[in-house]
Rosetta silent file (secondary structure, phi, psi, omega in degrees, C-alpha in Angstrom):
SEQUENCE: XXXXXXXXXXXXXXXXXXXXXXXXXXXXXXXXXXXXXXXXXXXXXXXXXXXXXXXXXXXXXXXXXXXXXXXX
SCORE:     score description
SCORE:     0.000 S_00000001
   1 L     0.000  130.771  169.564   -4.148   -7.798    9.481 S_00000001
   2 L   -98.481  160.752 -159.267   -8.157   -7.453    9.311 S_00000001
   3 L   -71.992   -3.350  162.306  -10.158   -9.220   10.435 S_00000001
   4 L   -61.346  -64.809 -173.524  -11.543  -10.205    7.147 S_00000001
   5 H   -57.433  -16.510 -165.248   -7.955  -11.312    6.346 S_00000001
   6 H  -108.725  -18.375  148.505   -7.572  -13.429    9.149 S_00000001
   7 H   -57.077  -44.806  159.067  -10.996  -14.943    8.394 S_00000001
   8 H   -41.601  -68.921  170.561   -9.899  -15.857    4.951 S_00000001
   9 H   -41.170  -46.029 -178.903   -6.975  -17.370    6.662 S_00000001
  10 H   -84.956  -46.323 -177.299   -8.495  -19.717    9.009 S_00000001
  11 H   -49.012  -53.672  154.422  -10.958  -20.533    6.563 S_00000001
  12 H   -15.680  -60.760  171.575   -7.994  -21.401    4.225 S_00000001
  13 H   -82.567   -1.429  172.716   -6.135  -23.715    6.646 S_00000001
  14 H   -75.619  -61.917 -123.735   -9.844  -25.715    7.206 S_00000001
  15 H   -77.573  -49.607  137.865  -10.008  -26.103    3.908 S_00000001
  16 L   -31.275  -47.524 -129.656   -6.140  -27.653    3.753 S_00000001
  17 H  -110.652  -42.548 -151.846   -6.355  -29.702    6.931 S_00000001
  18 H  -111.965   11.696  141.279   -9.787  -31.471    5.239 S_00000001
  19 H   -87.412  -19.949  170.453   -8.110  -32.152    1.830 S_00000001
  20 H   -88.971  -15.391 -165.989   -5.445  -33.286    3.464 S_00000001
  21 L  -117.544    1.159 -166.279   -7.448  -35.759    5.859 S_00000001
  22 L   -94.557  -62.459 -157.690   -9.699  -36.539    2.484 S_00000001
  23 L   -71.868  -26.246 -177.479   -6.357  -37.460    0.350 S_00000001
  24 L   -89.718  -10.094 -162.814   -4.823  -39.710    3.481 S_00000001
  25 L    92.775    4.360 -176.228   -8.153  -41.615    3.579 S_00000001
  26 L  -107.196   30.739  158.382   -9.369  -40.716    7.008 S_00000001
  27 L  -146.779  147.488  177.340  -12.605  -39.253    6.272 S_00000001
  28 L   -61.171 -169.219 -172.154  -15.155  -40.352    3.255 S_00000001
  29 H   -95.687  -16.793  165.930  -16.130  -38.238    0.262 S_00000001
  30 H   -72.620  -61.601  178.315  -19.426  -37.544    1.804 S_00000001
  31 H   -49.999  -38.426  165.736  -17.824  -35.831    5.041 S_00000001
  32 H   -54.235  -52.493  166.951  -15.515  -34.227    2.862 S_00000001
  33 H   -70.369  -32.146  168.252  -17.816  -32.784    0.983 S_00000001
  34 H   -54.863  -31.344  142.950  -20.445  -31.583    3.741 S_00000001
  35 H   -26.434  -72.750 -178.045  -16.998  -29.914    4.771 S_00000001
  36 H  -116.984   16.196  159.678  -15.598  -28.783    1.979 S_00000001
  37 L   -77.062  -72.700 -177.431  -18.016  -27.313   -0.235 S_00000001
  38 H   -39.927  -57.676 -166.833  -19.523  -24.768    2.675 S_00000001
  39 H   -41.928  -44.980 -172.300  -15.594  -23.849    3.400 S_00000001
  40 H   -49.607  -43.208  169.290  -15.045  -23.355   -0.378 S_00000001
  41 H   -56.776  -65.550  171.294  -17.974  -20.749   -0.372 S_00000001
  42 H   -22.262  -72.387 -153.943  -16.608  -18.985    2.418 S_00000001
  43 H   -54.710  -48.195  172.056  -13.702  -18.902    1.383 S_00000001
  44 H   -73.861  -22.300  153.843  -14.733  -17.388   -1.676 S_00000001
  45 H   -46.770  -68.118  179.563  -17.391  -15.054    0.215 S_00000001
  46 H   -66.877  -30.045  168.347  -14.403  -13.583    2.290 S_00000001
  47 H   -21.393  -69.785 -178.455  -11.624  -13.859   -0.832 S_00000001
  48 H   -52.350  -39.870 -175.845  -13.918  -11.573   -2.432 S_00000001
  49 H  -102.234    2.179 -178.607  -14.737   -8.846   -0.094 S_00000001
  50 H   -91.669  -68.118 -168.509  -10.866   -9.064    1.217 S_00000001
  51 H   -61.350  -50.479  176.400   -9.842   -8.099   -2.414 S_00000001
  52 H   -30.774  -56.542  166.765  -12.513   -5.675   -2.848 S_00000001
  53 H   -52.648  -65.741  169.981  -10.928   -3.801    0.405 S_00000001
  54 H   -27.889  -44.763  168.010   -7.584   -4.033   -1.133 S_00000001
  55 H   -76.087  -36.042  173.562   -8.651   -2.681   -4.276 S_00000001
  56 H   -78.760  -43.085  147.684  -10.436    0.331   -2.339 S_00000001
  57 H   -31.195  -66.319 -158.331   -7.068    0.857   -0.463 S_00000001
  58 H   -67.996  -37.751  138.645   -5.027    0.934   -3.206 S_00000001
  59 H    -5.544  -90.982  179.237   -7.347    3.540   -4.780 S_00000001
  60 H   -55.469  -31.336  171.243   -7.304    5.875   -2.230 S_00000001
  61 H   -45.588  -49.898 -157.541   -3.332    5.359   -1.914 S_00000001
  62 H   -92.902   -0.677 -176.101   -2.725    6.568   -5.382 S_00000001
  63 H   -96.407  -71.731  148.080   -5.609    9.563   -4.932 S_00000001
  64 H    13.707 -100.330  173.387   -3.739   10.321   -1.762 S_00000001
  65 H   -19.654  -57.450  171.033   -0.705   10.260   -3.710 S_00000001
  66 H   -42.966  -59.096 -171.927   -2.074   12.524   -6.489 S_00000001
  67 H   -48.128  -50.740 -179.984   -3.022   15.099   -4.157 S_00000001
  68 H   -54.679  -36.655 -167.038    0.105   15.254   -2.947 S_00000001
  69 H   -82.460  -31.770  168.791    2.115   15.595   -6.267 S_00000001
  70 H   -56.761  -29.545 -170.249   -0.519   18.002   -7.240 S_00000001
  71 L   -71.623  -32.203  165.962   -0.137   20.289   -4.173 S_00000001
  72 L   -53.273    0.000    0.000    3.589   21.407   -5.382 S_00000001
């Protein structure tokens, strides 16, 4: 796991735990939102560059891959 992903992740489980404490009533819609608007952004900051990696993996997998089949 990188450390991207595991940023994503924690961010993720903020972002649960303060919709969940929003939805039981124990914090108002202003703390929620000072809360969960920055998180969302994160979330979508790391989201983004997490997939981005993923996509640039997967790339290189199947060029990899080519190379290989090509090489016969």
């Amino acid at each position: 796991m990188t450390k991207n992903s595991k940023t994503v992740s924690f961010i993720t489980v903020l972002t649960i735990a303060v919709l969940a404490l929003f939805l039981l009533n124990e914090i108002t819609t202003t703390l929620f939102l000072i809360f969960f608007v920055p998180l969302s952004l994160a979330m979508l900051i790391f989201g983004s560059l997490e997939l981005k990696n993923v996509l640039k993996s997967d790339h290189e997998i199947e060029s990899k891959a080519l190379e290989l089949k090509n090489r016969k």
